[in-house]
C-alpha positions in Angstrom: 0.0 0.0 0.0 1.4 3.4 -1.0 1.0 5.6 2.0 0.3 9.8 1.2 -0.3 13.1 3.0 -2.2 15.6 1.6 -1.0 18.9 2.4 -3.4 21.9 1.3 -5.1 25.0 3.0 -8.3 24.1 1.5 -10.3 21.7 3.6 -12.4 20.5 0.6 -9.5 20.5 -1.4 -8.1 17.6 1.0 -11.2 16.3 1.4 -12.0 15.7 -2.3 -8.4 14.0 -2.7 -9.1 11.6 0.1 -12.2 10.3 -1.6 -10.9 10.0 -4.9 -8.1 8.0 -3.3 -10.2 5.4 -1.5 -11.5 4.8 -4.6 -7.9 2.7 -5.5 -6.8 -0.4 -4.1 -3.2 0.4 -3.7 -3.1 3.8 -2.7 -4.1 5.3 0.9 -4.1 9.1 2.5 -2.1 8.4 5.7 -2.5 11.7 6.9 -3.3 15.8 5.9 -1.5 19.0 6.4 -2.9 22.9 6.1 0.4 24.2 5.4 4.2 23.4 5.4 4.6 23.5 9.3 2.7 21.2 9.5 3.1 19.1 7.1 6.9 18.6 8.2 4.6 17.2 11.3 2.6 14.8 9.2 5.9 13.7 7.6 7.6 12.9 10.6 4.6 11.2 12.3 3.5 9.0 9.2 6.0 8.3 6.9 4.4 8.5 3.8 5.6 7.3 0.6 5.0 10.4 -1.1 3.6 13.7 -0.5 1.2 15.6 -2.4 1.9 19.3 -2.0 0.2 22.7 -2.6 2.3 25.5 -3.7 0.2 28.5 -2.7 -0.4 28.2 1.2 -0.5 30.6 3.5 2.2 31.0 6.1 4.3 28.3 4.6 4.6 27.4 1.7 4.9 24.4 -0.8 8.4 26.0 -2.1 9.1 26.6 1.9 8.2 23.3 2.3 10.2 21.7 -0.2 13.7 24.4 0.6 12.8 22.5 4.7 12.5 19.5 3.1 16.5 19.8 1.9 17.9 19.9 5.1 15.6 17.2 6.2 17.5 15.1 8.9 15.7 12.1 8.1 14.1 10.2 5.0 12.8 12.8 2.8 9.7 11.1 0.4 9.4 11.9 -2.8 7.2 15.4 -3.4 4.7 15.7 -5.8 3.2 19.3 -6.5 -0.6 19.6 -7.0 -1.2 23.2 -7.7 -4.0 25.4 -9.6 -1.0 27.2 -11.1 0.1 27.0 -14.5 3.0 29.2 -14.5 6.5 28.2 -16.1 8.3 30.3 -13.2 6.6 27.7 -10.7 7.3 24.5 -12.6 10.7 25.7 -12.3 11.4 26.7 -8.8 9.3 23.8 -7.9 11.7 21.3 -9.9 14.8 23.2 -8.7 13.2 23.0 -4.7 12.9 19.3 -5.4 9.8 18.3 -6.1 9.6 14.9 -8.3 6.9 15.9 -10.2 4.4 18.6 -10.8 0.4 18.4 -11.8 -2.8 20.6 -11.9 -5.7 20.4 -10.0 -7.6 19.3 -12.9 -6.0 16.4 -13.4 -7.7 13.3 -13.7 -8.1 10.9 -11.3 -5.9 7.9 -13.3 -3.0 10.3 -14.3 -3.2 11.5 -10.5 -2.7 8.0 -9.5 0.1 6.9 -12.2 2.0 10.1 -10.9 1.4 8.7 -7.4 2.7 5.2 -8.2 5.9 6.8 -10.5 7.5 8.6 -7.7 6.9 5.8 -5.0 8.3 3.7 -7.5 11.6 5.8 -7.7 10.8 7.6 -11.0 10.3 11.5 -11.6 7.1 12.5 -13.5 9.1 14.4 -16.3 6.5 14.0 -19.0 7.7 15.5 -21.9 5.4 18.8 -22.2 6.9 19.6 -18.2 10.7 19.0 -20.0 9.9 21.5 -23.3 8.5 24.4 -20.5 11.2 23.7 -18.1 13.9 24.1 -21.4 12.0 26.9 -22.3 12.5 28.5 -18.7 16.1 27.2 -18.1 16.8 29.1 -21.3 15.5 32.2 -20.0 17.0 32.1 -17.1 20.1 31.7 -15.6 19.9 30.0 -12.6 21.6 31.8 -9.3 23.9 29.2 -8.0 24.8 27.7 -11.5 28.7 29.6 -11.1 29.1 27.9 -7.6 28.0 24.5 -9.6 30.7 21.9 -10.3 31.5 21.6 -14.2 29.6 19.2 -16.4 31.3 16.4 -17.5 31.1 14.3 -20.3 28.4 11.1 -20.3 28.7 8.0 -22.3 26.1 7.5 -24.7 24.9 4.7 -22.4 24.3 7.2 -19.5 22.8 9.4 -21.7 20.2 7.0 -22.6 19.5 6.2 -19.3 19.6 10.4 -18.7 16.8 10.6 -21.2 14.4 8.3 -19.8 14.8 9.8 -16.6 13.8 13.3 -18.0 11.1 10.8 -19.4 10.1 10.1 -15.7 11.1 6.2 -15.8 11.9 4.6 -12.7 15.1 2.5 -12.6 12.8 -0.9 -12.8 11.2 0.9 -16.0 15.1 1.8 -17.5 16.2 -1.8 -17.2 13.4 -3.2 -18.9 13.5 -0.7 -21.5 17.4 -1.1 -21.9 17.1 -4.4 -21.1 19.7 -3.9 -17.9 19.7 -5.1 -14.4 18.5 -3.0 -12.6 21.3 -2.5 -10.5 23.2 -1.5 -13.2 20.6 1.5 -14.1 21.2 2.4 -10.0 24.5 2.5 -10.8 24.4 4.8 -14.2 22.3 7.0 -12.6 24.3 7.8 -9.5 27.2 8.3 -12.0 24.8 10.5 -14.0 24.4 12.9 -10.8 28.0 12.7 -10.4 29.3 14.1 -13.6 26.3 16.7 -13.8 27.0 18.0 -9.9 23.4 17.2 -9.1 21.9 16.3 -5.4 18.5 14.4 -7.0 17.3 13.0 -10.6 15.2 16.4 -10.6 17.7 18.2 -10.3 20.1 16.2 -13.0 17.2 16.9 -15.8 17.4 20.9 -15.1 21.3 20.8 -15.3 21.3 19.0 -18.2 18.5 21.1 -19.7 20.9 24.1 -18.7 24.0 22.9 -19.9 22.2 21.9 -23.3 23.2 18.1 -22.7 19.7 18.0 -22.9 17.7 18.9 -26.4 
C-alpha cells in the first residue's frame, strides 16, 4: 500500500483527494496537512511514501516546504506538486526545490494515481510537455547558484540513454526493462549520471542537463 499526505489549505481541497483516493486499491491518505509547518509534522509522524503538496499556502509554503525538506534530517519522500497554477516560473522553482513531479488540480483521477505510483516507484514524472516548458524557462533564465555548480562532464552514450528516460520520468525498474539492464546497473548509471552533472537528486540532473544543453 502506497502511504500519502495531503497537504493543502483548502479543507475541501483535501477532502476531495481523500475520496478519490479510497476509490484505489493500492493507494491510501495516511494523513493531511494545512500548510508546510505542518506538514513537516505529518511527515515525521507517518512516513508516507509520497507527499502531495500545494504550492500556494499561507504562512508556509509548498516552495518553503520543499527548501525545509532539503535539510531534512531524516528520509525525505518523494514530493509531488498539485497546484491550480500554471505558470512556467513555478514549474521551475518547484523542480529546482525538489519536487519529483508537478500536476494541476484538474488532473484526472488515473494520471493522478500513475504520478502517485511513479514517484513511489523511484521515478520523476518528467513528462515531456513539463521538460519542453522547463527548457524553455532554463533558457531564460540563468539560474543563481549555477557559477558555484561543479563543471559538467562528459556522459557515455549509455548514461545518456538512461539520462533521457529519466527526464522521461522512468523509474530505474522501468530503464532496465527498457534497456534491457539489471536493474542495478541503471542504479549505478544513474548515481554516476548525478555525479558528472553536480546534481543532489534526478530532478535536479534533468534541469542541469537542460541548462547545460546536454539536454535537447
Amino acid at each position: 500500500m502506497i502511504r500519502v499526505i495531503v497537504v493543502d489549505d483548502q479543507t475541501l481541497v483535501r477532502q476531495g483527494i481523500r475520496s478519490l483516493l479510497d476509490l484505489t486499491e493500492d493507494i491510501e491518505v495516511a494523513g493531511e496537512a494545512d500548510d508546510g509547518m505542518s506538514a513537516l509534522a505529518a511527515i515525521e509522524e507517518h512516513s508516507p511514501d509520497v507527499v502531495l503538496l500545494d504550492l500556494r499556502m499561507p504562512r508556509h509554503d509548498g516552495l518553503w516546504t520543499l527548501d525545509a525538506l532539503r535539510e531534512w534530517t531524516g528520509e525525505v519522500p518523494p514530493v509531488l506538486v498539485l497546484t491550480t497554477f500554471d505558470n512556467d516560473t513555478l514549474v521551475l522553482d518547484a523542480m529546482r526545490a525538489g519536487a519529483g513531479g508537478y500536476l494541476l488540480k484538474d488532473v484526472t483521477l488515473e494520471r493522478l494515481t500513475r504520478a502517485i505510483r511513479v514517484l513511489a516507484d523511484g521515478g520523476t514524472l518528467i513528462s515531456p510537455s513539463i521538460t519542453d516548458r522547463l527548457l524553455r524557462a532554463v533558457r531564460r533564465r540563468q539560474p543563481p547558484d549555477e557559477a558555484d555548480l561543479p563543471a559538467v562532464q562528459q556522459l557515455t552514450e549509455r548514461e545518456l540513454e538512461v539520462l533521457r528516460l529519466v527526464a522521461e520520468g522512468y523509474s530505474n525498474r522501468e530503464i532496465a526493462r527498457a534497456l534491457f539492464l539489471a536493474e542495478g546497473t541503471v542504479k549505478n548509471h544513474v548515481s554516476t549520471v548525478l555525479l558528472k552533472l553536480g546534481a543532489r537528486d534526478r530532478t535536479n540532473a534533468v534541469l542541469r542537463a537542460l541548462h547545460a544543453r546536454v539536454l535537447d
